[in-house]
N, C-alpha and C positions, 0 to 999 in steps of 0.2 A: 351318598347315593343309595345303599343299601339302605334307608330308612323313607324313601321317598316313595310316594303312590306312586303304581304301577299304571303311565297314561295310553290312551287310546285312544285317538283322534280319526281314525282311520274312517268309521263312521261319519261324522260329521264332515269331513275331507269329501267323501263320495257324493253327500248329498248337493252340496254345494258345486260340486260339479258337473252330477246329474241336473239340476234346476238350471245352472247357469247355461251349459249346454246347448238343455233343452229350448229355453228360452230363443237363444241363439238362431238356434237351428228353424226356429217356427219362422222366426222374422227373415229368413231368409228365402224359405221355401215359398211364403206368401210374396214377399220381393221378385224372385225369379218367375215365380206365375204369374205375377202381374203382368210382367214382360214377354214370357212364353208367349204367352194368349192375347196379348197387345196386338190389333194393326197397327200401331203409329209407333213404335218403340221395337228395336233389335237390342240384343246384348251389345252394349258397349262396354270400354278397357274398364272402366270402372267397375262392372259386373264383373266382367272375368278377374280381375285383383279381389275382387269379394268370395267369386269361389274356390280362389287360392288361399286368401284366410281363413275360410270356413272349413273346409279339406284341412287344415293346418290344425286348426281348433279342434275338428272331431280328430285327430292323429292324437293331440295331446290328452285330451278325455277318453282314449284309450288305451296310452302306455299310463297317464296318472297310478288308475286303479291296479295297474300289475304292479308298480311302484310302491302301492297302498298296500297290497298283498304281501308284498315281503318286507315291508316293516316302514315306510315312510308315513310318519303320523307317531308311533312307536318308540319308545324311548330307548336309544343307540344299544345302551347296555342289557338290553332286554333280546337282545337279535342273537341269532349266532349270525358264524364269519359269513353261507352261501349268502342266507336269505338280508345281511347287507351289504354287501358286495351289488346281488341283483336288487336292491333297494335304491341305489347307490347310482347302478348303471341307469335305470328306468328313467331317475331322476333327471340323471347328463342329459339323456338322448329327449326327453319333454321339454327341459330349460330352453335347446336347439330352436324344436320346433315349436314353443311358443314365442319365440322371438321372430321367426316367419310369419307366425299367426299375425302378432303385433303389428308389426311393419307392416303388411299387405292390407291390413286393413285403415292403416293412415292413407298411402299412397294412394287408396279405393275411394277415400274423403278426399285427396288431391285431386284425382281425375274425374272426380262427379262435381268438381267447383269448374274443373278448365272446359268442362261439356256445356256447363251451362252461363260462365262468364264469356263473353269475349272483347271485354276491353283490354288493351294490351297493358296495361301498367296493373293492373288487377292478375293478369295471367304468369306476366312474369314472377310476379310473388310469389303466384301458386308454385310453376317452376319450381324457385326457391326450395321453398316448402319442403318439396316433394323428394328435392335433392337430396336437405337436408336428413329425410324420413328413412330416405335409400341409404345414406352412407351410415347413418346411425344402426341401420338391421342388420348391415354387412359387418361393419365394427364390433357388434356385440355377438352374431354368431361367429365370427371367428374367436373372438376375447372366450369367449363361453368353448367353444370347439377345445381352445388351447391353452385351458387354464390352468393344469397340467400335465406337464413332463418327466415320463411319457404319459402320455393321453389317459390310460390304463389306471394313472396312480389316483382318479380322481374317483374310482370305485374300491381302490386297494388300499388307501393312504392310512390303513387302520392296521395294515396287516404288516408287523415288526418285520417279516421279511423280504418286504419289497421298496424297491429306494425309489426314491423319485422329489418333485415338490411342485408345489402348487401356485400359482399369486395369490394376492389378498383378496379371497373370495367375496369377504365382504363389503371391501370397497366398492369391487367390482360391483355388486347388485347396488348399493347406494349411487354409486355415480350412474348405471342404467337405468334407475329408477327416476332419480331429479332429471335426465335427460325427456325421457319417457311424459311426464308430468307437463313440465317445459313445451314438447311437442304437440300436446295435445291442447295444452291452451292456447299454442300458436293457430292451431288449426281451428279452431271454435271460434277464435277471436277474428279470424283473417276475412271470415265471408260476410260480415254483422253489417258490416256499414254499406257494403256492394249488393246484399238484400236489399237491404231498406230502400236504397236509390231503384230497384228495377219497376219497369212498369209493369204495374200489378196489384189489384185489389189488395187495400188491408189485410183482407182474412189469408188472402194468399201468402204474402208477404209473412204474416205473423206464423203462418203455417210452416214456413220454410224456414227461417229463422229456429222455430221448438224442433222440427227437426236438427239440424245439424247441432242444436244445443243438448242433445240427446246424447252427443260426445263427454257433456260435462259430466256426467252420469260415472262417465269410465274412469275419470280425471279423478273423478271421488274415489271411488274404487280403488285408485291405484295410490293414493296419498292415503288412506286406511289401511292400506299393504302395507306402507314405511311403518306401522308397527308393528308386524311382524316380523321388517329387516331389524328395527332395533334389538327385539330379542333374540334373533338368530345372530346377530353381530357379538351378542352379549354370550356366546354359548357353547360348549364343544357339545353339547345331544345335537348331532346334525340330523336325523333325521324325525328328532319329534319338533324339531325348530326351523325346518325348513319354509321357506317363506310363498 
């Protein structure tokens, strides 16, 4: 390890989550103005789930960088004990609330298909779906919450005088991740053929259809992720390997 470059991702960390963010944030503010300033349109559940993941998202693009700050991005052996410890904790407390982020913004794709389907064998699906979207955000922010015992060790687990243990972290993010993947294709795939049947000009139709396939976008995203679980799985530098 002593022979190895000194890494610094820290940089390229922030910008990608300044961009991504940003991004984020445009398409939403243009979404809820639309609606704002609408006569024919109120917030529906579907919006209000959008500004619980958006809330959620900018919470995590704000502990990210103090995370970044004390050394996540940074090569484990390069930190002292504070600043990974608070490396450490930042991280726990973002994992949390990107898994809110996550979840609320599938359930916001459930409840903007039940707003606008209403055949019942189409609805029940969505249902489904939705279920499925809910039990899986509770599942993993509790797994994530209590992955270990005590709670404490999962910023300490470095520090030879504190006892504790962990589960298999890594599993854990692979199996959230194919879950994750899985979800999202259900949800892109589920409304394709209930478009196409609605009455409604071509352009329309094709219009709605590029929208919700704008999900696949994320699906990519998150299946480009799975390489940097492989090398965090592969790695005790946890915080230049964090995923």
């Amino acid at each position: 390890m002593c022979h190895e470059p000194v890494r610094d991702k820290r940089l390229e960390q922030a910008l990608v989550s300044i961009v991504g963010c940003g991004v984020t944030l445009v398409i939403f503010i243009v979404r809820i103005s639309f609606i704002v300033f609408s006569k024919d349109r109120t917030l529906a559940l579907d919006d209000y789930a959008i500004i619980v993941a958006m809330a959620a998202t900018l919470a995590v693009s704000t502990i990210s960088p103090i995370a970044d700050y004390h050394g996540v991005g940074k090569d484990i052996w390069t930190l002292e004990k504070y600043n990974l410890e608070m490396a450490l904790f930042h991280y726990y407390i973002a994992e949390i609330v990107y898994f809110v982020a996550q979840g609320f913004a599938k359930i916001a794709m459930c409840l903007f298909m039940l707003r606008i389907f209403p055949k019942k064998n189409m609805r029940v699906r969505i249902y489904m779906v939705c279920g499925l979207v809910f039990a899986y955000m509770i599942a993993f922010i509790t797994a994530t919450l209590l992955q270990c015992q005590p709670i404490s060790y999962f910023w300490k687990q470095l520090d030879d005088t504190v006892e504790g243990r962990c589960n298999n972290i890594h599993l854990q993010a692979w199996i959230s991740a194919g879950i994750n993947i899985g979800l999202d294709v259900i949800i892109i795939a589920l409304p394709i053929k209930s478009l196409w049947a609605m009455q409604a000009s071509l352009a329309k139709k094709v219009t709605a259809i590029c929208m919700f396939s704008l999900g696949a976008l994320v699906t990519i995203i998150s299946i480009i992720r799975l390489q940097s679980l492989i090398s965090f799985s592969k790695s005790i530098n946890l915080t230049c390997k964090c995923p």
